[in-house]
N, CA, C and O atoms as CSV, one atom per row, in Angstrom:
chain,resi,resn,atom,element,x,y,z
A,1,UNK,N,N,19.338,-41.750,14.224
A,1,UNK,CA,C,20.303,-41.203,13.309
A,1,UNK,C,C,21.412,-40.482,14.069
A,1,UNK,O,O,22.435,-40.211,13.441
A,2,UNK,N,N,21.325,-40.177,15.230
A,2,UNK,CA,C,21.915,-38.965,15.861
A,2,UNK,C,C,23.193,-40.271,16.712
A,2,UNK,O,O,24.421,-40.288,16.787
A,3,UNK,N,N,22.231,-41.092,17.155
A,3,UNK,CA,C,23.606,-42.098,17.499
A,3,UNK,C,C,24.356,-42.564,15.848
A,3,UNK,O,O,25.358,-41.940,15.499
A,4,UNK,N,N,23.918,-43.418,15.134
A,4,UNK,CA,C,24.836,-43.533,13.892
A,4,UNK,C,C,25.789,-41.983,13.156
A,4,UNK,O,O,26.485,-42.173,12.158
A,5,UNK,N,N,25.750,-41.382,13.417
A,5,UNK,CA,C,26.229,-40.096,13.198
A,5,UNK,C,C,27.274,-39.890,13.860
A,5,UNK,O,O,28.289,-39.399,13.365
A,6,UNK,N,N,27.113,-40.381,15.545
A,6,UNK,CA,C,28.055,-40.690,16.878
A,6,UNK,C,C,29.599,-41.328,16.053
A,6,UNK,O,O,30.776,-40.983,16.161
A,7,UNK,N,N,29.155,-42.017,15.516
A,7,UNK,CA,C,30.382,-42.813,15.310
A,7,UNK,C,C,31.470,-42.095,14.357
A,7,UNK,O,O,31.563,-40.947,13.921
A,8,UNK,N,N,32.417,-43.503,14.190
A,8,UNK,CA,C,33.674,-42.963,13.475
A,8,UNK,C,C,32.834,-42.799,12.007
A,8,UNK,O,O,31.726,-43.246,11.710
A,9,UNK,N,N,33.658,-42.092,11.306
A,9,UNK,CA,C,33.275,-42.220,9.817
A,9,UNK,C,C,32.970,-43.432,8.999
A,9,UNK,O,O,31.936,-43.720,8.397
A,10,UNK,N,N,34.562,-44.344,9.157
A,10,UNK,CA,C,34.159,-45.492,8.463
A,10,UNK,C,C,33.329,-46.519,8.619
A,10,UNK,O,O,33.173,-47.365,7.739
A,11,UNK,N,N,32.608,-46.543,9.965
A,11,UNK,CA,C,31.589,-47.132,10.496
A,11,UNK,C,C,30.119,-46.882,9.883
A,11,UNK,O,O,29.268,-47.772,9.875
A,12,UNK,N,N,29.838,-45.212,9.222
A,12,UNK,CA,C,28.712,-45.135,8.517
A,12,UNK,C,C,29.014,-44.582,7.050
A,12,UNK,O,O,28.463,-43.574,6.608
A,13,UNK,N,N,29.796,-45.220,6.453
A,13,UNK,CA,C,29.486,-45.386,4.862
A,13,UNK,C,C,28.414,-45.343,4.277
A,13,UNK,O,O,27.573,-46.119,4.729
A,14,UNK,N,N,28.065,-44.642,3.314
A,14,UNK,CA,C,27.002,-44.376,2.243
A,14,UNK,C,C,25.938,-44.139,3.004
A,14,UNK,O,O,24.830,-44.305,2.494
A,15,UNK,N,N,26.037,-43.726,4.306
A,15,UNK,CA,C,24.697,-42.899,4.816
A,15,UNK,C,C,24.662,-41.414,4.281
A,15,UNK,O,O,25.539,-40.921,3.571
A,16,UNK,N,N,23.326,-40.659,4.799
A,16,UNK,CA,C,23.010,-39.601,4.577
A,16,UNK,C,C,22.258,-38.911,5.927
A,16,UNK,O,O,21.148,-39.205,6.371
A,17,UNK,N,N,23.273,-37.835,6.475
A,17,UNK,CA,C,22.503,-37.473,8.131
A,17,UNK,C,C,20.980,-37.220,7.894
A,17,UNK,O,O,20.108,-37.603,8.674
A,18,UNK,N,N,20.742,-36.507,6.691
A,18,UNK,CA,C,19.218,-36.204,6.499
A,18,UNK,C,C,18.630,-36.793,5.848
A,18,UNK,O,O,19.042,-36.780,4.688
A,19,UNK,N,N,17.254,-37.726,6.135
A,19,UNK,CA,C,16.372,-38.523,5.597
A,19,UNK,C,C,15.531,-37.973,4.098
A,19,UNK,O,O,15.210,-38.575,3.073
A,20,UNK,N,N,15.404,-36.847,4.453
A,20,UNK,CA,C,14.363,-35.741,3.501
A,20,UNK,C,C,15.529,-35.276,1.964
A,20,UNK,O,O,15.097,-34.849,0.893
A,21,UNK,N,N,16.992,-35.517,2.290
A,21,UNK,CA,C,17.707,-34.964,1.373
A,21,UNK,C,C,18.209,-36.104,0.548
A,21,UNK,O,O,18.678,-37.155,0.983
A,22,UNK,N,N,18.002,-35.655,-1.072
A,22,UNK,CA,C,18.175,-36.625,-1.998
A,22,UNK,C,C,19.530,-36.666,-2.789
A,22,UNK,O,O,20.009,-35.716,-3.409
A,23,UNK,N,N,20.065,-37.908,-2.670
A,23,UNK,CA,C,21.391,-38.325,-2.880
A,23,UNK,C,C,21.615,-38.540,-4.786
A,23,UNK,O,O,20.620,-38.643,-5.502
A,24,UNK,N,N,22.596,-38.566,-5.186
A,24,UNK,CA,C,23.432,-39.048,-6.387
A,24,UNK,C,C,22.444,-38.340,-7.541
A,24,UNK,O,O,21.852,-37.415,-6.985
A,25,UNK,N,N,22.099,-38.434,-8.790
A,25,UNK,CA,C,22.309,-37.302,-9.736
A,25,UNK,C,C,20.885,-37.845,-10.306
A,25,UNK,O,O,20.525,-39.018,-10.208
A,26,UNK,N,N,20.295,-37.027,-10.785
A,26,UNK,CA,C,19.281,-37.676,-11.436
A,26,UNK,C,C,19.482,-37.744,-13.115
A,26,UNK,O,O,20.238,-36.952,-13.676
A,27,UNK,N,N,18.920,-38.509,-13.665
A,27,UNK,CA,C,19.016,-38.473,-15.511
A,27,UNK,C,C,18.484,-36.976,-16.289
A,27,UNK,O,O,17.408,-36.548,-15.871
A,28,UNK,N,N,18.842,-36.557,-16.859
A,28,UNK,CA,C,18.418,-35.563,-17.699
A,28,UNK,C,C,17.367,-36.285,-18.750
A,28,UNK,O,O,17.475,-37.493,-18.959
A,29,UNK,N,N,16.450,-35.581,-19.337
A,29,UNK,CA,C,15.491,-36.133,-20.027
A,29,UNK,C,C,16.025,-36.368,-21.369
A,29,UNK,O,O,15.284,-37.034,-22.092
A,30,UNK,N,N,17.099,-35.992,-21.858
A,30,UNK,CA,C,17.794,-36.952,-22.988
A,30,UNK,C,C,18.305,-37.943,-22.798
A,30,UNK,O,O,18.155,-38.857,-23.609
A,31,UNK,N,N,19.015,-38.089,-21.763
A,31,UNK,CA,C,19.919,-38.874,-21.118
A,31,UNK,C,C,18.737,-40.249,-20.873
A,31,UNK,O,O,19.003,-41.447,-20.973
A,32,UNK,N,N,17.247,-39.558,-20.494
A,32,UNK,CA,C,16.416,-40.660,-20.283
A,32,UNK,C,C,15.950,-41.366,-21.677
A,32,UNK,O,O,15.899,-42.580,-21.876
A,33,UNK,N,N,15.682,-40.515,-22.428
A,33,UNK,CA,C,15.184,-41.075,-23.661
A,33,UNK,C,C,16.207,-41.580,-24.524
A,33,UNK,O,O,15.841,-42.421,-25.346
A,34,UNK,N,N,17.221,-41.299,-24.514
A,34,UNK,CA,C,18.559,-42.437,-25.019
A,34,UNK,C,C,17.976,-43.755,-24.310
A,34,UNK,O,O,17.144,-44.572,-24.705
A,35,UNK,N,N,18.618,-43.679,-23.271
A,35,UNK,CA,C,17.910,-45.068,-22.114
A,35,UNK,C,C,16.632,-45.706,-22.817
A,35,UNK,O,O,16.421,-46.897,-23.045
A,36,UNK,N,N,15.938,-44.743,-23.064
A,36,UNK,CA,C,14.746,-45.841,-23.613
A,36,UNK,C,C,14.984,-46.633,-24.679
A,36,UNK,O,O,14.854,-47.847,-24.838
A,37,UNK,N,N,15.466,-45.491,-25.605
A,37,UNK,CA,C,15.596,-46.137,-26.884
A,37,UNK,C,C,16.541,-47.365,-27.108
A,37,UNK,O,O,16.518,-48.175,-28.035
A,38,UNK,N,N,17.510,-47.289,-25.857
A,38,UNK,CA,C,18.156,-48.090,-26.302
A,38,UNK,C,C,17.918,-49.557,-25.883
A,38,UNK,O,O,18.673,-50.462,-26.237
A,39,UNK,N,N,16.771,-49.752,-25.068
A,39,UNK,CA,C,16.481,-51.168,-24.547
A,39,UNK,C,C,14.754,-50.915,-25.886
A,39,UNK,O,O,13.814,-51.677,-25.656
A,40,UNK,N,N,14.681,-50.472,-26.404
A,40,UNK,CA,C,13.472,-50.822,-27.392
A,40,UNK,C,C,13.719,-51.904,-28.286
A,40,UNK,O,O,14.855,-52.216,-28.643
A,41,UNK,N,N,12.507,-52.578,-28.715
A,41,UNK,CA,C,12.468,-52.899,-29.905
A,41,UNK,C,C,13.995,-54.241,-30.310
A,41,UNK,O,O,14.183,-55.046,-29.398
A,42,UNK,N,N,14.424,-54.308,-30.889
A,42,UNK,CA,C,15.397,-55.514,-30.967
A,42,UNK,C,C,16.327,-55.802,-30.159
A,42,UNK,O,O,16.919,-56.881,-30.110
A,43,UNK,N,N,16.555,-54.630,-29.318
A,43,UNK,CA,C,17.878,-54.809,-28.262
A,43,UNK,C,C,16.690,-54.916,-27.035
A,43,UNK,O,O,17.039,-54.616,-25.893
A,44,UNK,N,N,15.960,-55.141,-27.165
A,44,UNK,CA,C,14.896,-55.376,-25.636
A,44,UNK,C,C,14.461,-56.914,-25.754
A,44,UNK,O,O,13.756,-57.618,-26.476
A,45,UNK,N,N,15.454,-57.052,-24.404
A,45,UNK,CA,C,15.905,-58.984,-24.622
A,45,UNK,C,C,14.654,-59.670,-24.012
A,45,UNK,O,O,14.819,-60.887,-24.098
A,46,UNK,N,N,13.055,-59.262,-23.227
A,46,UNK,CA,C,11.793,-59.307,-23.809
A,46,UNK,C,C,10.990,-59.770,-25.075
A,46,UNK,O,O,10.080,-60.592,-25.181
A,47,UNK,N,N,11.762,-58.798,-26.214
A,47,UNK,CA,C,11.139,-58.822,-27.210
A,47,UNK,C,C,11.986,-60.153,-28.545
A,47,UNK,O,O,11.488,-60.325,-29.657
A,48,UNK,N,N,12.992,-60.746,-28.164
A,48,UNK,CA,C,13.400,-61.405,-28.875
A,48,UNK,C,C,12.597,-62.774,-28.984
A,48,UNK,O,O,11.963,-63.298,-28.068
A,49,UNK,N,N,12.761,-63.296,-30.405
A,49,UNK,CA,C,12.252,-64.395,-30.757
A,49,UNK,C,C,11.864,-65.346,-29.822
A,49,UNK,O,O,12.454,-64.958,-28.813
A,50,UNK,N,N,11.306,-66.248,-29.546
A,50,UNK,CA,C,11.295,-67.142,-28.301
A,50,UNK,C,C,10.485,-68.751,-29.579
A,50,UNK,O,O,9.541,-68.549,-30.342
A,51,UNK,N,N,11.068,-69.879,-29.459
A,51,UNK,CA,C,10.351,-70.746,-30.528
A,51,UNK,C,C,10.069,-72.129,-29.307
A,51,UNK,O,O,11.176,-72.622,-29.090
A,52,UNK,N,N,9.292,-72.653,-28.723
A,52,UNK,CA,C,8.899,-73.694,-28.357
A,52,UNK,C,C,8.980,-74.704,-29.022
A,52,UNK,O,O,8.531,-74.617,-30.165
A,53,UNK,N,N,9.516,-75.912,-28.626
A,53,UNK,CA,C,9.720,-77.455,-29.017
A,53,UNK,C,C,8.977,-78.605,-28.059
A,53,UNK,O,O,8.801,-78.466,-26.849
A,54,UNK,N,N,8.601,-79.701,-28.798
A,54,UNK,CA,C,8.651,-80.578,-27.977
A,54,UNK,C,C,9.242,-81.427,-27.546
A,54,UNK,O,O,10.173,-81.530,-28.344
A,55,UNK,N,N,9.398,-82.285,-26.675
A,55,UNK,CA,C,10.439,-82.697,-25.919
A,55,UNK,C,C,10.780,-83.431,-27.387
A,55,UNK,O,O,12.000,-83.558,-27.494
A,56,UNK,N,N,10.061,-83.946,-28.538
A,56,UNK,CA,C,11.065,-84.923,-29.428
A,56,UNK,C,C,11.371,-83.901,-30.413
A,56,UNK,O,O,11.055,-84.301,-31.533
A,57,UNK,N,N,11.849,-82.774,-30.419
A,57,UNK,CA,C,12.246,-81.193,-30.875
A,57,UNK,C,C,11.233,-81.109,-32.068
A,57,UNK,O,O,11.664,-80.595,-33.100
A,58,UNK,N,N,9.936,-81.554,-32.051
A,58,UNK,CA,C,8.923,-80.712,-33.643
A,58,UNK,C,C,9.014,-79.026,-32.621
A,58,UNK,O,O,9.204,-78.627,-31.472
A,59,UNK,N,N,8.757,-78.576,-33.849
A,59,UNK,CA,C,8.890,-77.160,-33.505
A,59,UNK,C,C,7.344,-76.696,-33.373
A,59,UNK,O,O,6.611,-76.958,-34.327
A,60,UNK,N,N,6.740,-75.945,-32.125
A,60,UNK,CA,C,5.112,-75.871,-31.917
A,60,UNK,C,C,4.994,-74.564,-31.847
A,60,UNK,O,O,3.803,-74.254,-31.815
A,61,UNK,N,N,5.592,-73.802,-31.816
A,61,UNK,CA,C,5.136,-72.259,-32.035
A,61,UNK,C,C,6.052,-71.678,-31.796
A,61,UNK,O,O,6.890,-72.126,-31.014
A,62,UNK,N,N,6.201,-70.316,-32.486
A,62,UNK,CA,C,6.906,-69.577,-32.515
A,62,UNK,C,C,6.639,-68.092,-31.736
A,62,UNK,O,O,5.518,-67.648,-31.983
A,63,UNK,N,N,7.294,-67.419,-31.024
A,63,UNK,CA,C,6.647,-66.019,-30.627
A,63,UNK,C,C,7.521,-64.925,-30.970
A,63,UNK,O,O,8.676,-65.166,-31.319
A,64,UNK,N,N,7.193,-64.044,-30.920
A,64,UNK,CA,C,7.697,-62.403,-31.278
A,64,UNK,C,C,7.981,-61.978,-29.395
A,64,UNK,O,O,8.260,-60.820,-29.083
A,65,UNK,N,N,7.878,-62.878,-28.531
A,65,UNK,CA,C,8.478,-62.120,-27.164
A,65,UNK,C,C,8.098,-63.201,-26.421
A,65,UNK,O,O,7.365,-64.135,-26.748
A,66,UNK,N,N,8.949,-62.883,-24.876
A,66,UNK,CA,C,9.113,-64.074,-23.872
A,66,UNK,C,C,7.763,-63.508,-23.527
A,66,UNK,O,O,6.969,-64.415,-23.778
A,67,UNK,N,N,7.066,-62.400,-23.050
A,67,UNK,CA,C,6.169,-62.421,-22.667
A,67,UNK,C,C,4.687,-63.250,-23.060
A,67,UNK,O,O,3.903,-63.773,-22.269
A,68,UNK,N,N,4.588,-63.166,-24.736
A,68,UNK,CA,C,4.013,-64.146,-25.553
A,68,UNK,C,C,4.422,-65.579,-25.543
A,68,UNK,O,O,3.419,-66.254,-25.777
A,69,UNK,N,N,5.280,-66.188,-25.403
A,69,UNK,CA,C,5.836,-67.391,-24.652
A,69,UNK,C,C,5.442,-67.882,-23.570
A,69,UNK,O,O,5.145,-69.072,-23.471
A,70,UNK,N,N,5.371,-66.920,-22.452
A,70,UNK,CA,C,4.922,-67.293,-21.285
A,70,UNK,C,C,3.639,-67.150,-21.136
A,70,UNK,O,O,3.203,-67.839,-20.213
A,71,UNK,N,N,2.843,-66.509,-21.697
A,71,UNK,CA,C,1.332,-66.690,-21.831
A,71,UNK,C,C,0.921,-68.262,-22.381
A,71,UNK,O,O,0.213,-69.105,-21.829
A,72,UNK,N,N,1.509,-68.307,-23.438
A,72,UNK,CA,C,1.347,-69.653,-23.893
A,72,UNK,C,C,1.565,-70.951,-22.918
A,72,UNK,O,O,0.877,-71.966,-22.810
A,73,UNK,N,N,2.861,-70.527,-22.194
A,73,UNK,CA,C,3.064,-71.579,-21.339
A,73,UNK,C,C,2.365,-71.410,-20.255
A,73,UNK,O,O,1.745,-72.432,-19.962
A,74,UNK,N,N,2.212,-70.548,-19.547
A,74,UNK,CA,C,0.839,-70.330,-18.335
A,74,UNK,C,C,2.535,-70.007,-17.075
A,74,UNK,O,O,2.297,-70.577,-16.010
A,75,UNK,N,N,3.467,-69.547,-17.050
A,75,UNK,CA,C,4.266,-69.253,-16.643
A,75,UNK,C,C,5.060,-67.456,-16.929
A,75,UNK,O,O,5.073,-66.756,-17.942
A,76,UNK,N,N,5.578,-67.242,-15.674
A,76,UNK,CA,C,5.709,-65.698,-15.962
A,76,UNK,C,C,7.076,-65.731,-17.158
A,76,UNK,O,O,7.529,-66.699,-17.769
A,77,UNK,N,N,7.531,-64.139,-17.197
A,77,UNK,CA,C,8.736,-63.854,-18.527
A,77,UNK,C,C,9.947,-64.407,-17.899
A,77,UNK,O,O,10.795,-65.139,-18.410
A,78,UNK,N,N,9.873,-63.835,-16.448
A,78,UNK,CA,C,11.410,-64.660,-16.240
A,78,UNK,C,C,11.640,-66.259,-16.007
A,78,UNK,O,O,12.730,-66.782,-15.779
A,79,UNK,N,N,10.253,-66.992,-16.124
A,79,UNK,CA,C,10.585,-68.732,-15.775
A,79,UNK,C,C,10.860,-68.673,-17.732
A,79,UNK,O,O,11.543,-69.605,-18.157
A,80,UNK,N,N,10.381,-67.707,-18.726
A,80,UNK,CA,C,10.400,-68.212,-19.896
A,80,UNK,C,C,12.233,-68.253,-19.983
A,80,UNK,O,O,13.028,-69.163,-20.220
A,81,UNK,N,N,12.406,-66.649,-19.629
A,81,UNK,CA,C,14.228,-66.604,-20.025
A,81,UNK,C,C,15.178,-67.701,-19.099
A,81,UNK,O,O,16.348,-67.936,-19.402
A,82,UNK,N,N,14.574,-68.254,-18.071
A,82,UNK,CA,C,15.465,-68.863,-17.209
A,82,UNK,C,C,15.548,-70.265,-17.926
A,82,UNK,O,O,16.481,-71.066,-17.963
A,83,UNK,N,N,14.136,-70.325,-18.553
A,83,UNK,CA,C,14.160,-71.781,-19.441
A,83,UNK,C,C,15.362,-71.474,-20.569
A,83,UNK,O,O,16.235,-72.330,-20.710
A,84,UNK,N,N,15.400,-70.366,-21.295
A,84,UNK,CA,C,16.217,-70.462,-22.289
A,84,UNK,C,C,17.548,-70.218,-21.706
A,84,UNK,O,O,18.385,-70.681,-22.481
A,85,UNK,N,N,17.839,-69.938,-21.160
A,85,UNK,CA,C,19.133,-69.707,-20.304
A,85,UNK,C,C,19.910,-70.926,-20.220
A,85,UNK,O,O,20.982,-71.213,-20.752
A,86,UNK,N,N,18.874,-71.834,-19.155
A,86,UNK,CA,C,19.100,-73.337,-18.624
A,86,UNK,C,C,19.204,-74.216,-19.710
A,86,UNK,O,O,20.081,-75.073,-19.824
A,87,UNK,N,N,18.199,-73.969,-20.595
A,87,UNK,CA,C,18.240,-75.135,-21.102
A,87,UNK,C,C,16.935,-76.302,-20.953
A,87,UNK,O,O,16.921,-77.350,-21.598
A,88,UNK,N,N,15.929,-75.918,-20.036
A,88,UNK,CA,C,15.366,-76.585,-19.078
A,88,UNK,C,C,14.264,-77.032,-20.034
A,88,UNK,O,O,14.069,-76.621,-21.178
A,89,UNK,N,N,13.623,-77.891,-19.396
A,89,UNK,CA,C,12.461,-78.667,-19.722
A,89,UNK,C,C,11.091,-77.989,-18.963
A,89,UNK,O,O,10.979,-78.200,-17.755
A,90,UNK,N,N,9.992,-77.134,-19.691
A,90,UNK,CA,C,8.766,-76.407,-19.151
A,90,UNK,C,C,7.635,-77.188,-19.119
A,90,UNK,O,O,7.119,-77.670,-20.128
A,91,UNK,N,N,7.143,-77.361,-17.752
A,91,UNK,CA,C,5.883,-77.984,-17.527
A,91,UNK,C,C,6.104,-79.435,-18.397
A,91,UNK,O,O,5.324,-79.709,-19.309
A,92,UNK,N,N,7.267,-80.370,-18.027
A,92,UNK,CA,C,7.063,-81.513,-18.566
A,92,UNK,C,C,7.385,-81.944,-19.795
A,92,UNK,O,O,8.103,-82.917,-20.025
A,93,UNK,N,N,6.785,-81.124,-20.732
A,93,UNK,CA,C,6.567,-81.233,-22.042
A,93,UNK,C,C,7.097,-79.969,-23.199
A,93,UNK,O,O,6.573,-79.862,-24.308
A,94,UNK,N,N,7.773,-79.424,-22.905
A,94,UNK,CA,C,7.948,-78.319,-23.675
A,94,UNK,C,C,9.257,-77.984,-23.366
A,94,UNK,O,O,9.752,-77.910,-22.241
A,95,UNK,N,N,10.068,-77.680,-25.009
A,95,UNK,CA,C,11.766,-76.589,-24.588
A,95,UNK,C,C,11.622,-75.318,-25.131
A,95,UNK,O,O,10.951,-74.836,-26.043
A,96,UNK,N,N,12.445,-74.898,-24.313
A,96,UNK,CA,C,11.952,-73.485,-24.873
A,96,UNK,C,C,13.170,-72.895,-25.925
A,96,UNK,O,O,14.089,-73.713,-25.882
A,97,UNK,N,N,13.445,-71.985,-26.677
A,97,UNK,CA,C,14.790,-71.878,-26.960
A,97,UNK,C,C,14.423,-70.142,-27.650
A,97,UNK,O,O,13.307,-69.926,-28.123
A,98,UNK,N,N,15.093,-69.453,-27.630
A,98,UNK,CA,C,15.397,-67.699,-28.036
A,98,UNK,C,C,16.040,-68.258,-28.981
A,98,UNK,O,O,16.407,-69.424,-29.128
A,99,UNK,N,N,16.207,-66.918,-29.910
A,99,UNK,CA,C,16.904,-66.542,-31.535
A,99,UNK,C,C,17.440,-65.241,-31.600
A,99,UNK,O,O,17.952,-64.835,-32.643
C-alpha cells in the first residue's frame, strides 16, 4: 500500500490508504425497508407469472414464480428468465414465457 500511495494521484483512483476504514454511506433502516418493499411481492421480477408451453404452444403449466418454473424444469431462476428474455427453447421441449 505504501508503494501505491507513492504515486501520482491519478494513478490511484478509488483507493483507500487504510484497509480497516470503511468507505461510502451506509442505508438507514428506512431507507432499507423502503428497498425491501419495493422489490416485494409484484414488482419482484422472481415472483412474476412464468406459463410453460410446448414446443406446438399447448399451454402445460402455469407458475406464480421463475423459481417454481425452474424447479419444474430441473434448471436454476436465471436459465428460467434468460429463457424468457431469449425467447429460447428449454431442455428440447419446452418455451417458457412471463406475464
Amino acid at each position: 500500500m505504501d508503494w501505491l500511495f507513492s504515486l501520482p494521484a491519478e494513478f490511484r483512483y478509488n483507493f483507500n490508504p487504510r484497509a480497516d476504514s470503511r468507505l461510502g454511506s451506509q442505508h438507514s433502516e428506512s431507507t432499507k425497508a423502503k428497498i425491501s418493499s419495493a422489490i416485494k411481492g409484484a414488482n419482484n421480477p422472481k415472483s412474476k407469472t412464468v406459463l410453460i408451453y410446448s414446443l406446438d404452444n399447448l399451454l402445460i403449466k402455469t407458475y406464480s414464480s421463475q423459481t417454481a418454473a425452474a424447479q419444474f424444469l430441473g434448471i436454476s431462476q436465471e436459465g428460467v428468465s434468460k429463457a424468457i428474455q431469449r425467447g429460447s427453447i428449454v431442455k428440447g421441449m419446452y418455451r417458457v414465457r412471463g406475464s
